[in-house]
mmCIF file as Biopython writes it, N, C-alpha, C and O atoms, coordinates in Angstrom:
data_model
#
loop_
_atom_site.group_PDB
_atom_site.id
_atom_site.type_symbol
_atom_site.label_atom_id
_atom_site.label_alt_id
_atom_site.label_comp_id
_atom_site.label_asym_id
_atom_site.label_entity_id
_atom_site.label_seq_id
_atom_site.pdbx_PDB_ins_code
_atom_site.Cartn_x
_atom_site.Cartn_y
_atom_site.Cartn_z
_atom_site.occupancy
_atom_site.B_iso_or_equiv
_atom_site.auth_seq_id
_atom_site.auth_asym_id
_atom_site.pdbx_PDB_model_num
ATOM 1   N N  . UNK A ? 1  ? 0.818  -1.192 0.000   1.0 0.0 1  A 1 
ATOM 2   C CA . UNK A ? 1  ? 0.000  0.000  0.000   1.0 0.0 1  A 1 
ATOM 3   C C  . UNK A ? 1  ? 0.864  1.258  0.000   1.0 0.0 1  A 1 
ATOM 4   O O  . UNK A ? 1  ? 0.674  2.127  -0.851  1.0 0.0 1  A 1 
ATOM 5   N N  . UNK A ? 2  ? 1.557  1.344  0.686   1.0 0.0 2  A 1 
ATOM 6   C CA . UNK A ? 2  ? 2.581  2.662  0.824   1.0 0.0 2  A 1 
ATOM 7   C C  . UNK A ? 2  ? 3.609  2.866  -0.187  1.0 0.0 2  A 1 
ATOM 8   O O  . UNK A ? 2  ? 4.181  3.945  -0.339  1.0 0.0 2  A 1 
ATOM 9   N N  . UNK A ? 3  ? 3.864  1.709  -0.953  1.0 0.0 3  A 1 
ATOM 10  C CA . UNK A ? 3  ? 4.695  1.552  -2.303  1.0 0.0 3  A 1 
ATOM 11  C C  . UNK A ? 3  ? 3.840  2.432  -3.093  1.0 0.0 3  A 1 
ATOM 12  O O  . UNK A ? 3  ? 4.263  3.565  -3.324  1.0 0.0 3  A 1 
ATOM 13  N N  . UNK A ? 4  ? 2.585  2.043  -3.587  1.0 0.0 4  A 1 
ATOM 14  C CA . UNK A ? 4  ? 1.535  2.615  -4.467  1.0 0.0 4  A 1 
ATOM 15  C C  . UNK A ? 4  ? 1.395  4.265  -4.061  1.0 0.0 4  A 1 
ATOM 16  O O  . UNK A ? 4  ? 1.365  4.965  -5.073  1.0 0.0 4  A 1 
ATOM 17  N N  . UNK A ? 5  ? 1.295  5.099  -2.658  1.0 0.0 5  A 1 
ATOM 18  C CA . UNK A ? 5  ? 1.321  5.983  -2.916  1.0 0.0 5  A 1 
ATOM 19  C C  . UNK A ? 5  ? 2.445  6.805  -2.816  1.0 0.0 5  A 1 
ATOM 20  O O  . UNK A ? 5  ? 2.274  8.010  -3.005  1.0 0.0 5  A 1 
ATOM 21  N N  . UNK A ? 6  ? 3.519  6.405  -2.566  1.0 0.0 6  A 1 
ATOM 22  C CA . UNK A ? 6  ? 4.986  6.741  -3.067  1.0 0.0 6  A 1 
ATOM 23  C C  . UNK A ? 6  ? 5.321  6.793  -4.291  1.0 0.0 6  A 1 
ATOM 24  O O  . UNK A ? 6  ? 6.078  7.638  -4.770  1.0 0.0 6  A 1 
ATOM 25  N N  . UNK A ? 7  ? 4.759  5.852  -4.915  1.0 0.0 7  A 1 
ATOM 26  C CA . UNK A ? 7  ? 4.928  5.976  -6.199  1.0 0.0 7  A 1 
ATOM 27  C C  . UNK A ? 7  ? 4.289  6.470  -7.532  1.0 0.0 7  A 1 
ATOM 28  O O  . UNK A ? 7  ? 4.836  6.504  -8.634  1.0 0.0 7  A 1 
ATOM 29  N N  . UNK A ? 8  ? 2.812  6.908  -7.156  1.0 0.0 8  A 1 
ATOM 30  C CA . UNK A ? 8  ? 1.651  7.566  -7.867  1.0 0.0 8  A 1 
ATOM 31  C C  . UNK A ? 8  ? 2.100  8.949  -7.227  1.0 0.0 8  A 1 
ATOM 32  O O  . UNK A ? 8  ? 2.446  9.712  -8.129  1.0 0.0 8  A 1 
ATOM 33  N N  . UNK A ? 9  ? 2.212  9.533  -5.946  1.0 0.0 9  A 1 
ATOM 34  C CA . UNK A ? 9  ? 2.241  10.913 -5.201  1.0 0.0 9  A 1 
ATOM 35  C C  . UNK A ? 9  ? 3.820  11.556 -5.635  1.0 0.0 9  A 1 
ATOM 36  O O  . UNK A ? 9  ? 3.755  12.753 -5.915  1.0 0.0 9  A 1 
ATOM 37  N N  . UNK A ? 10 ? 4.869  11.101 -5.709  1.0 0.0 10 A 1 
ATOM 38  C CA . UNK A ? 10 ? 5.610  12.103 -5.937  1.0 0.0 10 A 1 
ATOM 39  C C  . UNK A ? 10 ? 5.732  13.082 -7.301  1.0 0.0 10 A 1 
ATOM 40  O O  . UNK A ? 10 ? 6.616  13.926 -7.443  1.0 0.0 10 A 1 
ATOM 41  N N  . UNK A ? 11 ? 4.626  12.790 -8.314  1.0 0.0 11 A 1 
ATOM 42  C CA . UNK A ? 11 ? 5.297  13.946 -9.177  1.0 0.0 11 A 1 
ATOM 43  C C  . UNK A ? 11 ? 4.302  15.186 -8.801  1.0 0.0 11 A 1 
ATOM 44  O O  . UNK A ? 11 ? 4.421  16.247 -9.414  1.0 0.0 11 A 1 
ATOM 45  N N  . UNK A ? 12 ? 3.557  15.065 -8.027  1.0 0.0 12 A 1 
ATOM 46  C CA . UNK A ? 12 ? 2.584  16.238 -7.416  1.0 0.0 12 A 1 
ATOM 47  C C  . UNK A ? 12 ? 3.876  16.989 -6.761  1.0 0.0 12 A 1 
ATOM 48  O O  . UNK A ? 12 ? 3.669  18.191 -6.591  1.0 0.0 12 A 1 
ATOM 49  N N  . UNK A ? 13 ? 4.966  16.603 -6.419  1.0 0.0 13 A 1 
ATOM 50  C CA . UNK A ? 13 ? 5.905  17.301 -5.515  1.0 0.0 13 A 1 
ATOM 51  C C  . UNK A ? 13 ? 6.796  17.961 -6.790  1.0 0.0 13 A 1 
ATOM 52  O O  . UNK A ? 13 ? 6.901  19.123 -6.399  1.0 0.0 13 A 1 
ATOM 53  N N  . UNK A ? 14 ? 7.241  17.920 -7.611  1.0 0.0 14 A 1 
ATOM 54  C CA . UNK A ? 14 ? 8.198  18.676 -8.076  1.0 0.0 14 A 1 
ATOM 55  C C  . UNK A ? 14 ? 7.742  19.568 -8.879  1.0 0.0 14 A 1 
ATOM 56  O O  . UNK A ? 14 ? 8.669  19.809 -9.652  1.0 0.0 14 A 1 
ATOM 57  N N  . UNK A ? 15 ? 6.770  20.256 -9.168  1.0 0.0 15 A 1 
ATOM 58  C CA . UNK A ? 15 ? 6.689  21.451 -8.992  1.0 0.0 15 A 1 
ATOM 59  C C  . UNK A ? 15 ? 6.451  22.554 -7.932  1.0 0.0 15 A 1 
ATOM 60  O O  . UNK A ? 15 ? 6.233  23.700 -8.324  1.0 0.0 15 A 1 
ATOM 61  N N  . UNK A ? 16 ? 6.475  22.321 -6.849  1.0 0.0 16 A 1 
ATOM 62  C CA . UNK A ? 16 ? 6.859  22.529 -5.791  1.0 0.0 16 A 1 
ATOM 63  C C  . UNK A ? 16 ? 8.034  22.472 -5.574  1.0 0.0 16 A 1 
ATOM 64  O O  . UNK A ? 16 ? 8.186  23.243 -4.627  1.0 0.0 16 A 1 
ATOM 65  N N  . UNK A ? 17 ? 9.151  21.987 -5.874  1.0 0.0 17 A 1 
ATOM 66  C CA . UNK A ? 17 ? 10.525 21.781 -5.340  1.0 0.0 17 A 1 
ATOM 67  C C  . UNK A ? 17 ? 10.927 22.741 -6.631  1.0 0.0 17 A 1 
ATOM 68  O O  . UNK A ? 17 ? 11.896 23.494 -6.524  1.0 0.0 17 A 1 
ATOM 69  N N  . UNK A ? 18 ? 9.987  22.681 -8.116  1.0 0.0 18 A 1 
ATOM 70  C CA . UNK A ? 18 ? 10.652 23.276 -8.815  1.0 0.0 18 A 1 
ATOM 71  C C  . UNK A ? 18 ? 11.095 25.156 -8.323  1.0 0.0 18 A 1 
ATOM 72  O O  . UNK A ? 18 ? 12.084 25.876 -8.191  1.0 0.0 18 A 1 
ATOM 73  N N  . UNK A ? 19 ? 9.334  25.222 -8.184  1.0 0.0 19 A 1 
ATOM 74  C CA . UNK A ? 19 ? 8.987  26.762 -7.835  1.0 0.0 19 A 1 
ATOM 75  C C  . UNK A ? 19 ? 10.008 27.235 -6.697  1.0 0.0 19 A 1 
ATOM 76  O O  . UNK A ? 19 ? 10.517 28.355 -6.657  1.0 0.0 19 A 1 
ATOM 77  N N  . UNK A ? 20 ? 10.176 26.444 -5.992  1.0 0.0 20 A 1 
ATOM 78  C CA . UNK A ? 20 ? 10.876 26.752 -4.542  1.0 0.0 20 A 1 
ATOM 79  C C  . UNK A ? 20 ? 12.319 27.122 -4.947  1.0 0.0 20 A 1 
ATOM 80  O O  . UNK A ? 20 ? 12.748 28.195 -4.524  1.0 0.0 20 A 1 
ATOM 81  N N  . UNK A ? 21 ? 13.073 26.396 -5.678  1.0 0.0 21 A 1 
ATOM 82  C CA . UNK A ? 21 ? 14.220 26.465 -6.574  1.0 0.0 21 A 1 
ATOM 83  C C  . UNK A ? 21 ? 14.500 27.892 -7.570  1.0 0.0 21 A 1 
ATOM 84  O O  . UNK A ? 21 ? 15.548 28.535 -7.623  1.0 0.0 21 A 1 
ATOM 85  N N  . UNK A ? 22 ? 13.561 28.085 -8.125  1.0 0.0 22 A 1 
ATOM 86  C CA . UNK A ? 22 ? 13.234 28.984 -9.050  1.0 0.0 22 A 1 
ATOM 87  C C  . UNK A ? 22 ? 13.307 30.331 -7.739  1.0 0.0 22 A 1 
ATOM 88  O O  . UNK A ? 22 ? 14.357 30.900 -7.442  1.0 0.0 22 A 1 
ATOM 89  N N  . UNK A ? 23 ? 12.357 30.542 -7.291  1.0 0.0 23 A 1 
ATOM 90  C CA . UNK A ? 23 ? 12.486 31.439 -5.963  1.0 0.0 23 A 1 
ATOM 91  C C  . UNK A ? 23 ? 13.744 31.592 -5.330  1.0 0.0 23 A 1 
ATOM 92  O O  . UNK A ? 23 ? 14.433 32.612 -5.363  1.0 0.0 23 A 1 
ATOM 93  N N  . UNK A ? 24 ? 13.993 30.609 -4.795  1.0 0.0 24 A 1 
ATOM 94  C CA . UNK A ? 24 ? 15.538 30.752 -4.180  1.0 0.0 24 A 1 
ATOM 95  C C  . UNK A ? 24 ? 16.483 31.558 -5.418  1.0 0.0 24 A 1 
ATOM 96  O O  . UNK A ? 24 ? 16.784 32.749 -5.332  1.0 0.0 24 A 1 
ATOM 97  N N  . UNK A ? 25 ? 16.666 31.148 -5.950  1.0 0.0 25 A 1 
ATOM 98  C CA . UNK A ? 25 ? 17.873 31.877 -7.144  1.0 0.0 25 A 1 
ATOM 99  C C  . UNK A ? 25 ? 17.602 33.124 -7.361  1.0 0.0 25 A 1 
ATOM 100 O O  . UNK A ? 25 ? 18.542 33.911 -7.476  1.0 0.0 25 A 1 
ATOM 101 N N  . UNK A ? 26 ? 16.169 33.607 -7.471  1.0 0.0 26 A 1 
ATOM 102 C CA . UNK A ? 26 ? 15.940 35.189 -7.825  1.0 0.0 26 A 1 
ATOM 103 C C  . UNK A ? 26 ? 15.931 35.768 -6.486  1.0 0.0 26 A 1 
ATOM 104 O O  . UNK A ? 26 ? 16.360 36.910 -6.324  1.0 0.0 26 A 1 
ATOM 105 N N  . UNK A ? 27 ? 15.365 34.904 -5.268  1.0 0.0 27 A 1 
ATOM 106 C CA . UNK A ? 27 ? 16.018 35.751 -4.113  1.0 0.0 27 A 1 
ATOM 107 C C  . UNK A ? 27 ? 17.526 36.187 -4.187  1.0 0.0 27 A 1 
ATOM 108 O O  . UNK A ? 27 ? 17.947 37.335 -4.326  1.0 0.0 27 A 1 
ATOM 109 N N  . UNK A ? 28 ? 18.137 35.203 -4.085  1.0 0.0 28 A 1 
ATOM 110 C CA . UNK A ? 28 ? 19.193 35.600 -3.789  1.0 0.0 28 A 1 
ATOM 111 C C  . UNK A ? 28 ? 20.329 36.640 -5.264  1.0 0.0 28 A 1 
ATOM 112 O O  . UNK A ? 28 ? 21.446 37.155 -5.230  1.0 0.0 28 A 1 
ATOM 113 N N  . UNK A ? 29 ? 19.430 36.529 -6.184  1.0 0.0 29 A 1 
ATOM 114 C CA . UNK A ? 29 ? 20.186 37.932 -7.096  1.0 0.0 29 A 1 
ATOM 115 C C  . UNK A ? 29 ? 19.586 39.017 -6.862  1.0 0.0 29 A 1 
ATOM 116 O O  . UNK A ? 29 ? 20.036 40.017 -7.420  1.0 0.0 29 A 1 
ATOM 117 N N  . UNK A ? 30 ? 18.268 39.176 -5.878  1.0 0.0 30 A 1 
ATOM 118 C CA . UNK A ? 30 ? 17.951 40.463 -6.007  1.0 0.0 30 A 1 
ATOM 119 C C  . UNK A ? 30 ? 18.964 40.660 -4.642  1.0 0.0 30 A 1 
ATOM 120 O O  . UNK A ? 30 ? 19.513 41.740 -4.422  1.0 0.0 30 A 1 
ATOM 121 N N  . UNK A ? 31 ? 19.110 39.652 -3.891  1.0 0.0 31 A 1 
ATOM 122 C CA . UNK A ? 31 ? 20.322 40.541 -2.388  1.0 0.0 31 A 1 
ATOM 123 C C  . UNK A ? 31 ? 21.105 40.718 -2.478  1.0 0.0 31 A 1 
ATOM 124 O O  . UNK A ? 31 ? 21.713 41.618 -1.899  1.0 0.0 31 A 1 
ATOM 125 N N  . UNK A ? 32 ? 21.679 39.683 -3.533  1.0 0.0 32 A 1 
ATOM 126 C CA . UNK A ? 32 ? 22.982 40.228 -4.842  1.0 0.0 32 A 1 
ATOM 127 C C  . UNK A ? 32 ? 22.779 41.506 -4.748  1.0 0.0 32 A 1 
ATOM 128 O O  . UNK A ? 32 ? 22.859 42.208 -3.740  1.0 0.0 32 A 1 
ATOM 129 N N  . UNK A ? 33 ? 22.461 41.859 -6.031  1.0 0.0 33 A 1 
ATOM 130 C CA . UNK A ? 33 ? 22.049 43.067 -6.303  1.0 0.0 33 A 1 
ATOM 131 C C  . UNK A ? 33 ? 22.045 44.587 -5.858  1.0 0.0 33 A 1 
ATOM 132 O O  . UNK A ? 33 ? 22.487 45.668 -6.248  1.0 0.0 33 A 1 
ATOM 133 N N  . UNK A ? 34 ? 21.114 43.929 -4.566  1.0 0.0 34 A 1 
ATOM 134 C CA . UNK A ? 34 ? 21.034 45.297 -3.967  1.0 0.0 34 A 1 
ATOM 135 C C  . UNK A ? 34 ? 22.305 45.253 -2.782  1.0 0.0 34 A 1 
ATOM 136 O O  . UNK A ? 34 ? 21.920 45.858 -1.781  1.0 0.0 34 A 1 
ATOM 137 N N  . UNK A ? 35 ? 23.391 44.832 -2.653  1.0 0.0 35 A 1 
ATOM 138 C CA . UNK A ? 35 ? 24.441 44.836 -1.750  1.0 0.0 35 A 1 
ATOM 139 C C  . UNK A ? 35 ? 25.388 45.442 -2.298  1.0 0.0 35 A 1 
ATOM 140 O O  . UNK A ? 35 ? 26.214 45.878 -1.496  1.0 0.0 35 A 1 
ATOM 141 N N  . UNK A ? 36 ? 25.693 45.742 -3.915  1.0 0.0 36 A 1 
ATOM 142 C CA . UNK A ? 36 ? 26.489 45.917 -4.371  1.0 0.0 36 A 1 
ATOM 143 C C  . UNK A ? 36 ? 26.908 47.575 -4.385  1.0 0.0 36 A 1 
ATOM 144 O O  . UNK A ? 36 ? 26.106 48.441 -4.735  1.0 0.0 36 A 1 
ATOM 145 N N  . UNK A ? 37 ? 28.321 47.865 -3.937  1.0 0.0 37 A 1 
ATOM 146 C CA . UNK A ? 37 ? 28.724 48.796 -3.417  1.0 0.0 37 A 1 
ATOM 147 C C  . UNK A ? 37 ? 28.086 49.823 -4.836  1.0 0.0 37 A 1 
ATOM 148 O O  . UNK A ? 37 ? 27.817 49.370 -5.949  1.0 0.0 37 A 1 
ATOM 149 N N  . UNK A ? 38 ? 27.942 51.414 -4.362  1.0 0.0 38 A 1 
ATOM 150 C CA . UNK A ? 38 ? 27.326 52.341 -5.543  1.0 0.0 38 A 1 
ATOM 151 C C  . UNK A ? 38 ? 28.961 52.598 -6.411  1.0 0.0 38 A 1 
ATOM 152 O O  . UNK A ? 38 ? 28.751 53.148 -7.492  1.0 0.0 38 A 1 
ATOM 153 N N  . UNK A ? 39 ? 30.042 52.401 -6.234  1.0 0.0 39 A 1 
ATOM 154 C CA . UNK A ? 39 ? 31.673 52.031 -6.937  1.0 0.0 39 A 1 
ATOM 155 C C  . UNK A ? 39 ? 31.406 51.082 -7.933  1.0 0.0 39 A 1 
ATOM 156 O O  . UNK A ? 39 ? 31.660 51.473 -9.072  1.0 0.0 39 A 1 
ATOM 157 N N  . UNK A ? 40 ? 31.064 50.202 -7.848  1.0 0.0 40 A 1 
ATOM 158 C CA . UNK A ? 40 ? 30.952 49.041 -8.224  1.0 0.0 40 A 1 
ATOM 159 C C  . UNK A ? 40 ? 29.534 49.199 -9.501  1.0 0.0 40 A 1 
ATOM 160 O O  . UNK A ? 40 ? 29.583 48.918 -10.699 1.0 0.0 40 A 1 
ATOM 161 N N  . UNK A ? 41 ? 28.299 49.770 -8.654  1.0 0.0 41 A 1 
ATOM 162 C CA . UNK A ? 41 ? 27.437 49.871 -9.399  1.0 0.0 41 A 1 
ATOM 163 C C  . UNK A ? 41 ? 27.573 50.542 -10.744 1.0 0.0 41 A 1 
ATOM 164 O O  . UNK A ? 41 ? 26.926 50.309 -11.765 1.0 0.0 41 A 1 
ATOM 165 N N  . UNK A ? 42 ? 28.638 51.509 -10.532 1.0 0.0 42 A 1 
ATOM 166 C CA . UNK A ? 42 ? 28.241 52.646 -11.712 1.0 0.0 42 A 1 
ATOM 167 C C  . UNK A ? 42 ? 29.051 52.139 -12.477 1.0 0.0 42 A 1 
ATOM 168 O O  . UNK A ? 42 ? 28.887 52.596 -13.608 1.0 0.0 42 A 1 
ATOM 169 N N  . UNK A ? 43 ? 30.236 51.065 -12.398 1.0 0.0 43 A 1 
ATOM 170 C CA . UNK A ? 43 ? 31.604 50.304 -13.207 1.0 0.0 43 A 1 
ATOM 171 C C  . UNK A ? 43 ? 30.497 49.926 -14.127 1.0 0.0 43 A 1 
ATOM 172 O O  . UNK A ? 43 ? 30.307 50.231 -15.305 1.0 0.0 43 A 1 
ATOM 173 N N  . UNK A ? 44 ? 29.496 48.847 -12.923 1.0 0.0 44 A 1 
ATOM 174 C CA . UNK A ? 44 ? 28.835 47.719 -14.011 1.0 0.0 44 A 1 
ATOM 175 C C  . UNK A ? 44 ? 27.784 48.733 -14.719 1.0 0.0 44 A 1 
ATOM 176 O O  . UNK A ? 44 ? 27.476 48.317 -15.836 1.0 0.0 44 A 1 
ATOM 177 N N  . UNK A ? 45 ? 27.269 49.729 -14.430 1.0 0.0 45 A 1 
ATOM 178 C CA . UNK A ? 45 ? 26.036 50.329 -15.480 1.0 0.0 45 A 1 
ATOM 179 C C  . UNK A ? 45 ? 26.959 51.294 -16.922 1.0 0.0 45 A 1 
ATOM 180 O O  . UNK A ? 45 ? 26.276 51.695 -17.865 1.0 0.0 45 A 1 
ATOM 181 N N  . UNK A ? 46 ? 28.114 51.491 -16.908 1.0 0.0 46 A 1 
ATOM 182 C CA . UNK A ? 46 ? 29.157 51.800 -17.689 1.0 0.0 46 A 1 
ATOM 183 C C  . UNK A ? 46 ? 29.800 51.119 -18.630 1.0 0.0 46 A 1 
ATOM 184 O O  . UNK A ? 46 ? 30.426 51.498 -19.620 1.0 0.0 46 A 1 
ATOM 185 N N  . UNK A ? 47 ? 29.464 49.591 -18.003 1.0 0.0 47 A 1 
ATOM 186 C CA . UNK A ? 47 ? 30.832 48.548 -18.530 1.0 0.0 47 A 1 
ATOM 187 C C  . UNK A ? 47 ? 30.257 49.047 -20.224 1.0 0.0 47 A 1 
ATOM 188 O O  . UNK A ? 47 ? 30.994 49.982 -20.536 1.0 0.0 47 A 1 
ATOM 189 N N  . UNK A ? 48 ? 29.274 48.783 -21.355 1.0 0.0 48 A 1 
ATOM 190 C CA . UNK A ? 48 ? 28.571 48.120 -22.135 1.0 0.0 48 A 1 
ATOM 191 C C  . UNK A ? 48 ? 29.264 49.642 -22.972 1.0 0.0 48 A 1 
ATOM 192 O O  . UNK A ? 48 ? 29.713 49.676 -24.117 1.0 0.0 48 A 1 
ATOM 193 N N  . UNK A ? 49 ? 29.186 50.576 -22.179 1.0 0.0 49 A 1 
ATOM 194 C CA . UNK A ? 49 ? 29.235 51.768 -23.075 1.0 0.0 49 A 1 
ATOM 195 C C  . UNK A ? 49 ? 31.496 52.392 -23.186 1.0 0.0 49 A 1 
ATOM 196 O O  . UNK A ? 49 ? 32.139 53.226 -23.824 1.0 0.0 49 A 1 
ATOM 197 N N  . UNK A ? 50 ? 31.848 51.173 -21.990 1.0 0.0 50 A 1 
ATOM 198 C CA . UNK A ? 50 ? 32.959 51.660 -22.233 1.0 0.0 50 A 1 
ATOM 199 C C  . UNK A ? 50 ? 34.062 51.317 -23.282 1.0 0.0 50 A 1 
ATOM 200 O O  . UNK A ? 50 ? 34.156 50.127 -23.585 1.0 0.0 50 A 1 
ATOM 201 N N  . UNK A ? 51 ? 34.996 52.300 -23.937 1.0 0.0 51 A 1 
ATOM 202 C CA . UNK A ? 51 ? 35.536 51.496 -24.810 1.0 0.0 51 A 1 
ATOM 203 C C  . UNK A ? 51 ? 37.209 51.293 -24.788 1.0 0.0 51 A 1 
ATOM 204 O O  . UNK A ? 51 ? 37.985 51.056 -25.714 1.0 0.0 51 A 1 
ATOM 205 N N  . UNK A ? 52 ? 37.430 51.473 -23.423 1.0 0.0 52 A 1 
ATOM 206 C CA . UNK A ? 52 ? 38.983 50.885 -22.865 1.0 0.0 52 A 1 
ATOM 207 C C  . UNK A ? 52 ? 38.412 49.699 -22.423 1.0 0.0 52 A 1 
ATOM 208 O O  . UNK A ? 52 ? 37.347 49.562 -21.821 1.0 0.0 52 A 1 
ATOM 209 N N  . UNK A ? 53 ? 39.515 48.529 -22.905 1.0 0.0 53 A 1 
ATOM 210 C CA . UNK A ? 53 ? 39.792 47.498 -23.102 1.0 0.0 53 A 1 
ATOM 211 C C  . UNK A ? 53 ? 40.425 46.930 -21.913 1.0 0.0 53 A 1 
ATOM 212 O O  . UNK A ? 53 ? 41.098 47.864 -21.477 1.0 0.0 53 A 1 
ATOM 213 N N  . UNK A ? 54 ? 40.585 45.943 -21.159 1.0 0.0 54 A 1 
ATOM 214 C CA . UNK A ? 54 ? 41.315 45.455 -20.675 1.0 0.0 54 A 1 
ATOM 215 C C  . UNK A ? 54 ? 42.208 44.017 -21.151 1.0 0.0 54 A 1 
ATOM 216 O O  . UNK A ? 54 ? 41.580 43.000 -21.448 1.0 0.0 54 A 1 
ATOM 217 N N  . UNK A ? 55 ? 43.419 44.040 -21.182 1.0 0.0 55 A 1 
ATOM 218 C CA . UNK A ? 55 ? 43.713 42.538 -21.753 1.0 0.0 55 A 1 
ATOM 219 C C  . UNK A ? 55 ? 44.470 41.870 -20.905 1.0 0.0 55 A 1 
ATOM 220 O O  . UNK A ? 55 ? 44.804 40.712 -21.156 1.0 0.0 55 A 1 
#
């Protein structure tokens, strides 16, 4: 009996584990994000437009 619903019940779970997953990662780039020193910020909102090179 407990085989049968172990084995019919778990794909009800991974979208749940998916969503939860999915969540976690964008949490943690928005704390990314918003931690990042305003030095740092204005490098990266610059990088795209700058045209010194580093090699």
């Amino acid at each position: 009996m407990f085989k049968r619903i172990l084995h019919e019940d778990w794909t009800h779970i991974i979208p749940f584990i998916s969503f939860g997953l999915t969540f976690a990662v964008f949490v943690v780039a928005t704390i990314r994000a918003l931690r990042i020193r305003p030095g740092e910020r204005e490098r990266l909102a610059t990088l795209p437009l700058d045209e010194t090179t580093r090699n």
